[in-house]
N, CA, C and O atoms as a Maestro MAE file, in Angstrom:
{
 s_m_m2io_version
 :::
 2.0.0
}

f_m_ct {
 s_m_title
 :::
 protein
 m_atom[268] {
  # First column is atom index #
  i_m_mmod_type
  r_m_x_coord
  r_m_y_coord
  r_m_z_coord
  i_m_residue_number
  s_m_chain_name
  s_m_pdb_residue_name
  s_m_pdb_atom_name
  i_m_atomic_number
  :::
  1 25 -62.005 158.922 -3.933 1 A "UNK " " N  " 7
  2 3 -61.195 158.294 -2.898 1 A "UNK " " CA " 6
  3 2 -60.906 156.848 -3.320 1 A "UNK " " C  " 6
  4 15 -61.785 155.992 -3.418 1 A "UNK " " O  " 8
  5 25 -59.691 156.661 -3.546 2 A "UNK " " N  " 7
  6 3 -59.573 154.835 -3.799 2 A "UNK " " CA " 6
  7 2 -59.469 154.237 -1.955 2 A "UNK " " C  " 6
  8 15 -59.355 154.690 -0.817 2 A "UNK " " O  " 8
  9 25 -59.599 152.979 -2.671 3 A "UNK " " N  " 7
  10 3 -59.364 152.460 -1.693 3 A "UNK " " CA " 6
  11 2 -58.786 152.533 -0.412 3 A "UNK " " C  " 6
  12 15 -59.330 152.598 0.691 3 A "UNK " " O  " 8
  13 25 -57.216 152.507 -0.833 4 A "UNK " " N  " 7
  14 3 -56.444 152.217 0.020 4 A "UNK " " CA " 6
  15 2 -56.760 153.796 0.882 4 A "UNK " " C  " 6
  16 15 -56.583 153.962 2.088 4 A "UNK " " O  " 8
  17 25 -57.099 154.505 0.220 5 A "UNK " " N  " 7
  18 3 -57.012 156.144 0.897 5 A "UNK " " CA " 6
  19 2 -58.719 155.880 1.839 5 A "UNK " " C  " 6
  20 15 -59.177 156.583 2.739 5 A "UNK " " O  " 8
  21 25 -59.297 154.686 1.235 6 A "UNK " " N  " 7
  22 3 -60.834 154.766 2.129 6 A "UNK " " CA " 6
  23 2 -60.069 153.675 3.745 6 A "UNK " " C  " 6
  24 15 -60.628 153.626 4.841 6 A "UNK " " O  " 8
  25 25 -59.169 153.187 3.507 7 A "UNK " " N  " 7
  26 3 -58.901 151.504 4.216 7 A "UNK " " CA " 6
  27 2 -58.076 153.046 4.954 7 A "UNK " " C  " 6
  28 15 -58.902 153.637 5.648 7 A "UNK " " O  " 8
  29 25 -57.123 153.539 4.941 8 A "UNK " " N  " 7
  30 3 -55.984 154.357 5.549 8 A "UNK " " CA " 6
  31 2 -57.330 155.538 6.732 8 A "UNK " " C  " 6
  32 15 -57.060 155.714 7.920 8 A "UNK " " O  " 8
  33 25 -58.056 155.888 6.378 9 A "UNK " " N  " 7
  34 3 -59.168 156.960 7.101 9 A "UNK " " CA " 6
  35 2 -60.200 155.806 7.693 9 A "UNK " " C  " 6
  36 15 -60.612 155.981 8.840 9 A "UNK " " O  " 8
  37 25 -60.575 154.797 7.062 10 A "UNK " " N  " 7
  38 3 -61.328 154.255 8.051 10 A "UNK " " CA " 6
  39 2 -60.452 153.793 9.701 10 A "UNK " " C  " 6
  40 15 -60.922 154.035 10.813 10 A "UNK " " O  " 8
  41 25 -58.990 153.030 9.402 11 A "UNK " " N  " 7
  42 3 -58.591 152.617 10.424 11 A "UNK " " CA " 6
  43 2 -57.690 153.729 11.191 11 A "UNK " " C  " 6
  44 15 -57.359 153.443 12.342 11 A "UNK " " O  " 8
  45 25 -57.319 154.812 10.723 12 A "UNK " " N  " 7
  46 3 -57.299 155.547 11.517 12 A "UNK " " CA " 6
  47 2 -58.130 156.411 12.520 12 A "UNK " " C  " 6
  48 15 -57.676 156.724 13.621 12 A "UNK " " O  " 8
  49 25 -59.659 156.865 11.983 13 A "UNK " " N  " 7
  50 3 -60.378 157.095 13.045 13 A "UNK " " CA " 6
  51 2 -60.854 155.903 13.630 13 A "UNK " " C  " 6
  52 15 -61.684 156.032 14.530 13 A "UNK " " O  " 8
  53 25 -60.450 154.617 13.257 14 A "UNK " " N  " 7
  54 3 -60.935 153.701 14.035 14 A "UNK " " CA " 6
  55 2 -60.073 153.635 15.183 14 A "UNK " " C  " 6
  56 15 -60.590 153.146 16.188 14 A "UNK " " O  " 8
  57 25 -58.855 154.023 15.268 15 A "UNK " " N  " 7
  58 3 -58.085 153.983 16.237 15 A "UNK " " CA " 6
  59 2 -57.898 155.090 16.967 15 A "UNK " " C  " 6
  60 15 -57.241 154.757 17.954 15 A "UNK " " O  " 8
  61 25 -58.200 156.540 16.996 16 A "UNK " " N  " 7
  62 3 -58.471 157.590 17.470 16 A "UNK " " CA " 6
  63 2 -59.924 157.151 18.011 16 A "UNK " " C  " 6
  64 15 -60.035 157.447 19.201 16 A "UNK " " O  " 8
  65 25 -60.672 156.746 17.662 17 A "UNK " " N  " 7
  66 3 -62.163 156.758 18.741 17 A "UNK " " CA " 6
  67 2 -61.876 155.815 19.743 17 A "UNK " " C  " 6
  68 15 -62.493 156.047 20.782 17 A "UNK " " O  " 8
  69 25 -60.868 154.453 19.792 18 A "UNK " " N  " 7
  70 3 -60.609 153.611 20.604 18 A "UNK " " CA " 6
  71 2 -59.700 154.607 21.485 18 A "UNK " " C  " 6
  72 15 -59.942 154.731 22.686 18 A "UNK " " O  " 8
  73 25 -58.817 155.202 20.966 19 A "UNK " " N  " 7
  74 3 -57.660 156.118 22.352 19 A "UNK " " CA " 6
  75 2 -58.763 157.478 23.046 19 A "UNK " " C  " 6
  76 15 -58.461 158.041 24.098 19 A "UNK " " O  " 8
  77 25 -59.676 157.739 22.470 20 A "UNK " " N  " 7
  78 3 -60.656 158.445 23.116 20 A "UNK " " CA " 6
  79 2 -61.525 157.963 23.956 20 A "UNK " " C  " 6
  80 15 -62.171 158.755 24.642 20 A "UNK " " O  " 8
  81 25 -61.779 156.205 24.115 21 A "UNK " " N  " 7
  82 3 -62.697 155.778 24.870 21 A "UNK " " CA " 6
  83 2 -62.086 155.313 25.725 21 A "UNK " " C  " 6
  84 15 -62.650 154.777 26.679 21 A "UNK " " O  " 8
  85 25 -60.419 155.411 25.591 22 A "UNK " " N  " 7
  86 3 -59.767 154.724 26.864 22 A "UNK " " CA " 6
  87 2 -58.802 153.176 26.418 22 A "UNK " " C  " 6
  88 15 -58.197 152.551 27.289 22 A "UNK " " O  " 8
  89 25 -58.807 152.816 25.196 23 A "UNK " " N  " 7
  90 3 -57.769 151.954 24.758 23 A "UNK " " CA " 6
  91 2 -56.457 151.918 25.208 23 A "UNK " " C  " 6
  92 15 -55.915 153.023 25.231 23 A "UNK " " O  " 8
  93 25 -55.930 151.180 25.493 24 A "UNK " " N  " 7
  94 3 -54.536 151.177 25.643 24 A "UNK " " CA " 6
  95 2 -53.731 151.136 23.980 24 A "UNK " " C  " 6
  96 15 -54.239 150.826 22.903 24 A "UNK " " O  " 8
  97 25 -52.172 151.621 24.322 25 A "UNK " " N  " 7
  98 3 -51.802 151.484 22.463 25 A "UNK " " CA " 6
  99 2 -51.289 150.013 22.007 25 A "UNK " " C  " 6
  100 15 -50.647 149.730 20.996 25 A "UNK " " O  " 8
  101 25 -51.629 149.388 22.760 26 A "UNK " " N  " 7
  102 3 -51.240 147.722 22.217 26 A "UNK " " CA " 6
  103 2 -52.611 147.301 21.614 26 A "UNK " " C  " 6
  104 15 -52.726 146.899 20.456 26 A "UNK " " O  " 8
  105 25 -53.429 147.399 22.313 27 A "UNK " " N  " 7
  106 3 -55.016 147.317 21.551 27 A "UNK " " CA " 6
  107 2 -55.724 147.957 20.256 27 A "UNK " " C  " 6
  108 15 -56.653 147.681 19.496 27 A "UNK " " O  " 8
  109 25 -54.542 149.200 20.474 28 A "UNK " " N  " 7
  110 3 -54.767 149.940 18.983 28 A "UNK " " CA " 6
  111 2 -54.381 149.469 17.770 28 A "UNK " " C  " 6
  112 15 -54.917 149.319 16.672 28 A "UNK " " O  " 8
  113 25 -52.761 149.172 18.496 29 A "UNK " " N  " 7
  114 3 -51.977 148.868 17.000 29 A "UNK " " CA " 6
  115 2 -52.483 147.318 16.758 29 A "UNK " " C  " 6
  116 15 -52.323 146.779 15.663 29 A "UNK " " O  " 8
  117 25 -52.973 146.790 17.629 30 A "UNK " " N  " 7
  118 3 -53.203 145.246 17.049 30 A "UNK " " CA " 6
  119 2 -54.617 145.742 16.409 30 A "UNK " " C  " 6
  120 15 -54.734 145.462 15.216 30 A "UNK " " O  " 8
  121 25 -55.291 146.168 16.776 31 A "UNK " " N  " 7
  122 3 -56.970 146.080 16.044 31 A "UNK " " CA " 6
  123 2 -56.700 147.101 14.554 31 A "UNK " " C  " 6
  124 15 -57.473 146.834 13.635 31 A "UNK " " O  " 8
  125 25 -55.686 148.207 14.287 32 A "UNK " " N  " 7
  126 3 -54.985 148.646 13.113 32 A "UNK " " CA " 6
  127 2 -54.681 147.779 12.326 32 A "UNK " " C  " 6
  128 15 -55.246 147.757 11.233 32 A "UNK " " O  " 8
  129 25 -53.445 146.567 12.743 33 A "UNK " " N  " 7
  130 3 -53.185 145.391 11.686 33 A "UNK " " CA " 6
  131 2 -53.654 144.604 11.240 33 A "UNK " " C  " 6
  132 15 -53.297 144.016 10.219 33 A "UNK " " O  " 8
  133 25 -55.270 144.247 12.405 34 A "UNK " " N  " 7
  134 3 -55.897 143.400 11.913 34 A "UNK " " CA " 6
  135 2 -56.693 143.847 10.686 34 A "UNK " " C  " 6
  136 15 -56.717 143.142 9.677 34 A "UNK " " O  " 8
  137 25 -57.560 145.395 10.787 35 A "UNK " " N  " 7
  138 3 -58.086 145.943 9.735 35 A "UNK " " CA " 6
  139 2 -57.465 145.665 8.537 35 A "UNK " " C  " 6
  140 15 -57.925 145.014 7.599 35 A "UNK " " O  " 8
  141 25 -55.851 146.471 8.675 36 A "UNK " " N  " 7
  142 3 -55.363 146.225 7.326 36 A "UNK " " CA " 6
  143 2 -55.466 144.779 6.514 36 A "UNK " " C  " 6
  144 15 -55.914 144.580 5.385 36 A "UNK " " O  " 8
  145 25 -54.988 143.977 7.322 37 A "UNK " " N  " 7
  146 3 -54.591 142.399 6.839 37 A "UNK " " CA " 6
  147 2 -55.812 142.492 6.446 37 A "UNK " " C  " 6
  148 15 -55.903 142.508 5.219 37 A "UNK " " O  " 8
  149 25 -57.016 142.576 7.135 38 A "UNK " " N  " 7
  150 3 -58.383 141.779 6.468 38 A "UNK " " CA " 6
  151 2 -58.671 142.155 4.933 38 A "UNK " " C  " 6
  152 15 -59.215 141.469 4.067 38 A "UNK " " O  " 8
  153 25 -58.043 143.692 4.846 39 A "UNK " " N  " 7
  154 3 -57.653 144.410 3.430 39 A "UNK " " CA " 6
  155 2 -57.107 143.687 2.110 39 A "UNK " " C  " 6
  156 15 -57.477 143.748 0.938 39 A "UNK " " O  " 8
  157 25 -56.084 142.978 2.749 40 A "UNK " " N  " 7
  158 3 -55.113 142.308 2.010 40 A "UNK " " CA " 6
  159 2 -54.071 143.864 1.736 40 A "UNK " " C  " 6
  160 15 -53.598 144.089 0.622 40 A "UNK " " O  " 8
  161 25 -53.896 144.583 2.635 41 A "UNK " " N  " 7
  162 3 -53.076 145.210 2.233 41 A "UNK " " CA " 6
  163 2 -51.575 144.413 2.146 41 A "UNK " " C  " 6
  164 15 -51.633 143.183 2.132 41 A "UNK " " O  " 8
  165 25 -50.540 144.906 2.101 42 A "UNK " " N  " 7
  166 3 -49.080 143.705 1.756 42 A "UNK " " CA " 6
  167 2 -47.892 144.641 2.825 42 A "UNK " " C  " 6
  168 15 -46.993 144.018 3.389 42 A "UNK " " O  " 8
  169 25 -48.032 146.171 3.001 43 A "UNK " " N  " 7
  170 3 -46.710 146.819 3.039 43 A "UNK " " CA " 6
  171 2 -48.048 147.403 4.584 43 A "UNK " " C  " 6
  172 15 -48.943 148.229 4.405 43 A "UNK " " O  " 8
  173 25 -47.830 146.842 5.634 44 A "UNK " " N  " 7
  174 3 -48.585 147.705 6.266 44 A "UNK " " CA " 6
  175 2 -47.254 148.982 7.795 44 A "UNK " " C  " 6
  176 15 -46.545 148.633 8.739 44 A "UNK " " O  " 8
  177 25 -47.377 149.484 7.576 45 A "UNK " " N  " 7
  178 3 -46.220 150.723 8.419 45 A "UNK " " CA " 6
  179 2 -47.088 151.579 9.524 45 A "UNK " " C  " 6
  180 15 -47.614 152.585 9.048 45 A "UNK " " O  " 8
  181 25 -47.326 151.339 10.943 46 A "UNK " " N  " 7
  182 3 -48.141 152.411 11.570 46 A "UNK " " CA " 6
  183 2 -47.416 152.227 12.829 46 A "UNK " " C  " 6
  184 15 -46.909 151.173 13.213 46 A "UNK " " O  " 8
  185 25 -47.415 153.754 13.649 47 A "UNK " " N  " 7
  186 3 -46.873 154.684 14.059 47 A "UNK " " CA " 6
  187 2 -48.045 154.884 15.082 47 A "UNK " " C  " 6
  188 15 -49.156 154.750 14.569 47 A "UNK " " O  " 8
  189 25 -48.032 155.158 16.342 48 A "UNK " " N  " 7
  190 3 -48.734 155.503 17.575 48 A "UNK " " CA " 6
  191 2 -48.660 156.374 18.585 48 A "UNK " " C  " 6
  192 15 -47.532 156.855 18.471 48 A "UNK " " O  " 8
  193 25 -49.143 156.827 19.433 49 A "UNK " " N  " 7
  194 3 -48.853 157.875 20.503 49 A "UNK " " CA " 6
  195 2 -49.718 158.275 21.065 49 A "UNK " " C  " 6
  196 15 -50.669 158.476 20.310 49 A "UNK " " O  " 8
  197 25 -49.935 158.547 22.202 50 A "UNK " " N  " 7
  198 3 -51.365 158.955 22.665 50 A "UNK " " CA " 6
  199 2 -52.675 160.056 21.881 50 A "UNK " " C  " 6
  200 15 -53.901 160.157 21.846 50 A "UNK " " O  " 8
  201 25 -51.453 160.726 21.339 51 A "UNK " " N  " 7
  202 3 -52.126 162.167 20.847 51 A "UNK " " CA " 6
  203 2 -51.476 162.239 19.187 51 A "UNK " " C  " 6
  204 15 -51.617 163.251 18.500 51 A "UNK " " O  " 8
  205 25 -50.870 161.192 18.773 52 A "UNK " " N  " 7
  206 3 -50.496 160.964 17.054 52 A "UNK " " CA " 6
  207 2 -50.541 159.655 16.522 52 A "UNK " " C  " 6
  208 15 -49.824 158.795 17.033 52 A "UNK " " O  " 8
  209 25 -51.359 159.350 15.465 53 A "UNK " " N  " 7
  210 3 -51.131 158.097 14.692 53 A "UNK " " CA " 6
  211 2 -50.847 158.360 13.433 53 A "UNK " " C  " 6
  212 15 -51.587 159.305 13.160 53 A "UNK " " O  " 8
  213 25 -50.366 158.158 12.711 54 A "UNK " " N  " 7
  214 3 -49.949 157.760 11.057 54 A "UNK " " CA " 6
  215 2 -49.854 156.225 10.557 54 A "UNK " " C  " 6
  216 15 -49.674 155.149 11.127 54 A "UNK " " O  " 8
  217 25 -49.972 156.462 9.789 55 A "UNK " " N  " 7
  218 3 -50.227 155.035 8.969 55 A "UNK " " CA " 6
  219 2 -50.076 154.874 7.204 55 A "UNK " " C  " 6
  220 15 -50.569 155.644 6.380 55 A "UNK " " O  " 8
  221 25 -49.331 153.765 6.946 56 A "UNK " " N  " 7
  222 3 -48.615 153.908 5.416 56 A "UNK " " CA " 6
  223 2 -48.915 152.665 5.341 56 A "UNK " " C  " 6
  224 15 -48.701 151.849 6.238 56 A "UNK " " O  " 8
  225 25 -49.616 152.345 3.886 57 A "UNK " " N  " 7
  226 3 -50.268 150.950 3.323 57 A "UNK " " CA " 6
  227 2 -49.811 150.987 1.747 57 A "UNK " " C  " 6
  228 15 -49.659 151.947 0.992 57 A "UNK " " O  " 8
  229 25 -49.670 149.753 1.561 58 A "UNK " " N  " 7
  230 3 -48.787 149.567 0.351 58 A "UNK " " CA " 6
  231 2 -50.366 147.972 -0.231 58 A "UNK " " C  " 6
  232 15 -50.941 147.102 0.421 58 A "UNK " " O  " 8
  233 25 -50.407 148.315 -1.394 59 A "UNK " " N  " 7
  234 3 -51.871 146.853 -1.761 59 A "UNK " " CA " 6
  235 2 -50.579 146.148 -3.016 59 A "UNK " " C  " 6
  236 15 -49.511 146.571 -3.460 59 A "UNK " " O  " 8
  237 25 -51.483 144.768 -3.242 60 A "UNK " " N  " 7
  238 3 -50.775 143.755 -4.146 60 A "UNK " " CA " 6
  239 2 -49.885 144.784 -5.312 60 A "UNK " " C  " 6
  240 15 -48.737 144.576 -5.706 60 A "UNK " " O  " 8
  241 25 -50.744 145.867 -5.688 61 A "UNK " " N  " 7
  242 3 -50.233 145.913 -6.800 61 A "UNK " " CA " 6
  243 2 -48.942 146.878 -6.781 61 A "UNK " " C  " 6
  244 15 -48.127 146.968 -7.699 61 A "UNK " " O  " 8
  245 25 -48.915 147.525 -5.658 62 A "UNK " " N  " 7
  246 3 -47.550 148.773 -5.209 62 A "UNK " " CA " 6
  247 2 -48.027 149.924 -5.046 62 A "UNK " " C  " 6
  248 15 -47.398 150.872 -4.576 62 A "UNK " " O  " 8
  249 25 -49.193 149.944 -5.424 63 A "UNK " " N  " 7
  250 3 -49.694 151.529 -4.922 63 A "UNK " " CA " 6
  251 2 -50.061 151.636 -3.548 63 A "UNK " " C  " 6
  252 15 -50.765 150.836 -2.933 63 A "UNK " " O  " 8
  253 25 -49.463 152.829 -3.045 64 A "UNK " " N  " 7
  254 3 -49.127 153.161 -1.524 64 A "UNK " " CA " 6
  255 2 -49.602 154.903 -1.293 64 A "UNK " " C  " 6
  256 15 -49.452 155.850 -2.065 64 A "UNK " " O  " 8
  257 25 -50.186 154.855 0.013 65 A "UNK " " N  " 7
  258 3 -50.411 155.881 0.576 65 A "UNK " " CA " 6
  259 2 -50.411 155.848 2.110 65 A "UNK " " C  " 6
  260 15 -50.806 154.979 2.887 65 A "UNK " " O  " 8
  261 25 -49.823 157.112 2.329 66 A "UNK " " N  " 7
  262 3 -49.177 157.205 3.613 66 A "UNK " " CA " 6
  263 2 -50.341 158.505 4.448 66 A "UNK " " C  " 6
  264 15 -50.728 159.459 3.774 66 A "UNK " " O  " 8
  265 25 -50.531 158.437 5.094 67 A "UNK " " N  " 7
  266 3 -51.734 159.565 6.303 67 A "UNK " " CA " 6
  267 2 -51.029 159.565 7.576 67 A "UNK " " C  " 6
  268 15 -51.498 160.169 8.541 67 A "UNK " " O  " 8
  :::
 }
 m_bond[267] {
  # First column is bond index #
  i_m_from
  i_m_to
  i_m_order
  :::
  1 1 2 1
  2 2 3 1
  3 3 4 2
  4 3 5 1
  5 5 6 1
  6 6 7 1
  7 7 8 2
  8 7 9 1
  9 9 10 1
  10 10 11 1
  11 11 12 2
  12 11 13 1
  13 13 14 1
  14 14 15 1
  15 15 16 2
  16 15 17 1
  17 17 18 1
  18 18 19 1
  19 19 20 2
  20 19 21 1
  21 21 22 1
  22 22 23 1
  23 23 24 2
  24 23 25 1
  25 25 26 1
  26 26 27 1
  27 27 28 2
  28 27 29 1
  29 29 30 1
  30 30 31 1
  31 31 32 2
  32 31 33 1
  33 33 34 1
  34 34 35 1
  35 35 36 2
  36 35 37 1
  37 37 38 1
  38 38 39 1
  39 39 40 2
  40 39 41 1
  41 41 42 1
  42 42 43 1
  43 43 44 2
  44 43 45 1
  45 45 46 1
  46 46 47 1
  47 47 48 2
  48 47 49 1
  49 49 50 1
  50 50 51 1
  51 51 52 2
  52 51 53 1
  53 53 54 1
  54 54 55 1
  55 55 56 2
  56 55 57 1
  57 57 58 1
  58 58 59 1
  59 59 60 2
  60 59 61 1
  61 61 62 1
  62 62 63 1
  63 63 64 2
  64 63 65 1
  65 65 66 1
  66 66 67 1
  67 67 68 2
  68 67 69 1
  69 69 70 1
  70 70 71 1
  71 71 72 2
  72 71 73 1
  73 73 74 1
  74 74 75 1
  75 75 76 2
  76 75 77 1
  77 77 78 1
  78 78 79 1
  79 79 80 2
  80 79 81 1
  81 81 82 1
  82 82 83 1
  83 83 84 2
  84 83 85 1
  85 85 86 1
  86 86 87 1
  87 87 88 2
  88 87 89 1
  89 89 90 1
  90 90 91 1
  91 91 92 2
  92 91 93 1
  93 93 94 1
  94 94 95 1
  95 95 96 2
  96 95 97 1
  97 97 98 1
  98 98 99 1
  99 99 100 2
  100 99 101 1
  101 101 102 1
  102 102 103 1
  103 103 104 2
  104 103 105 1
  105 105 106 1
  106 106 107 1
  107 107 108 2
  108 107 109 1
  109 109 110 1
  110 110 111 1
  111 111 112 2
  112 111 113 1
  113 113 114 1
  114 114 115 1
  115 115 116 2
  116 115 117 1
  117 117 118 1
  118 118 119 1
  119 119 120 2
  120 119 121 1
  121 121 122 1
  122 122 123 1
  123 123 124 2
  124 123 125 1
  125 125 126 1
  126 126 127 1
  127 127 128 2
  128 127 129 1
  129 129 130 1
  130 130 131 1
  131 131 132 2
  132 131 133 1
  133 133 134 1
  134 134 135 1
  135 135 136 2
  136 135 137 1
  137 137 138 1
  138 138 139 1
  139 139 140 2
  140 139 141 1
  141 141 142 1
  142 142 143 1
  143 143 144 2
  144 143 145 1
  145 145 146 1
  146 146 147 1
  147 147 148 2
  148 147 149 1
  149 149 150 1
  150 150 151 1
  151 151 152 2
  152 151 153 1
  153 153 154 1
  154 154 155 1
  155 155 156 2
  156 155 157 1
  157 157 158 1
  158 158 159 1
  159 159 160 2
  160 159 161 1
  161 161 162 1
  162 162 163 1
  163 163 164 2
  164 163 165 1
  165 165 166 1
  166 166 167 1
  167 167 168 2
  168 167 169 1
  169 169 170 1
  170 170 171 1
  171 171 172 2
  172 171 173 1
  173 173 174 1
  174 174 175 1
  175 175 176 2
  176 175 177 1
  177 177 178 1
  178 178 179 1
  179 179 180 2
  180 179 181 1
  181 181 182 1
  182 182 183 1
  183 183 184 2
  184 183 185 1
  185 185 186 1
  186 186 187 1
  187 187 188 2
  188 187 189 1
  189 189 190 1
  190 190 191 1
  191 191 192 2
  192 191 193 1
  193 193 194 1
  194 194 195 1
  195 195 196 2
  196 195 197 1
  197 197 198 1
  198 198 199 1
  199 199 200 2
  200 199 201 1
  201 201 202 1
  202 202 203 1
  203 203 204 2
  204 203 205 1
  205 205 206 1
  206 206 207 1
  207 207 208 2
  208 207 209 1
  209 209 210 1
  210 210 211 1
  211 211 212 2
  212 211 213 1
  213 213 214 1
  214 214 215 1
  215 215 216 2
  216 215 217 1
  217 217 218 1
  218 218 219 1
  219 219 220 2
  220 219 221 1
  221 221 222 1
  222 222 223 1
  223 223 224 2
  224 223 225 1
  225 225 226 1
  226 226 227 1
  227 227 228 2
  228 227 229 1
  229 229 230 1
  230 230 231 1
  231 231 232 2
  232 231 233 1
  233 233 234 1
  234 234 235 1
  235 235 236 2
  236 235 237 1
  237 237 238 1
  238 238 239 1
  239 239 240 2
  240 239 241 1
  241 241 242 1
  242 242 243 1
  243 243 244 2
  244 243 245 1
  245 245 246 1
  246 246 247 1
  247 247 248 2
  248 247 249 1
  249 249 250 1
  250 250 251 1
  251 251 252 2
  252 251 253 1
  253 253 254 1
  254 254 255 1
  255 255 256 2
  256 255 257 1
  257 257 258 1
  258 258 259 1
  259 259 260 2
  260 259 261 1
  261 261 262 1
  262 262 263 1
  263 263 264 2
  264 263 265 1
  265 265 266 1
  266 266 267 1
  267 267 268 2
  :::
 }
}
């Protein structure tokens, strides 16, 4: 697993256990961007819904993966 594929699964179940405990989706997607940024990811792209998240991260060097 590289990175960005460990950074893309950590903050997504990080944001599925927050919409399971009762988060609102403004609380999601901000505590999502903050993860990434702390990453240094560069290209960050995420997508929300009560019952769907996706998320696409791009790092310094251009390698990108999308979940």
């Amino acid at each position: 697993m590289t990175n960005l594929e460990y950074i893309v699964d950590f903050a997504l179940r990080f944001g599925e256990s927050m919409l399971i405990s009762g988060a609102n989706l403004e609380r999601v997607n901000d505590s999502i961007y903050r993860i990434c940024d702390s990453y240094g990811c560069r290209e960050v792209h995420f997508f929300s819904l009560n019952c769907y998240l996706t998320l696409s991260l791009q790092d310094k060097a251009g390698s990108q993966v999308t979940s």
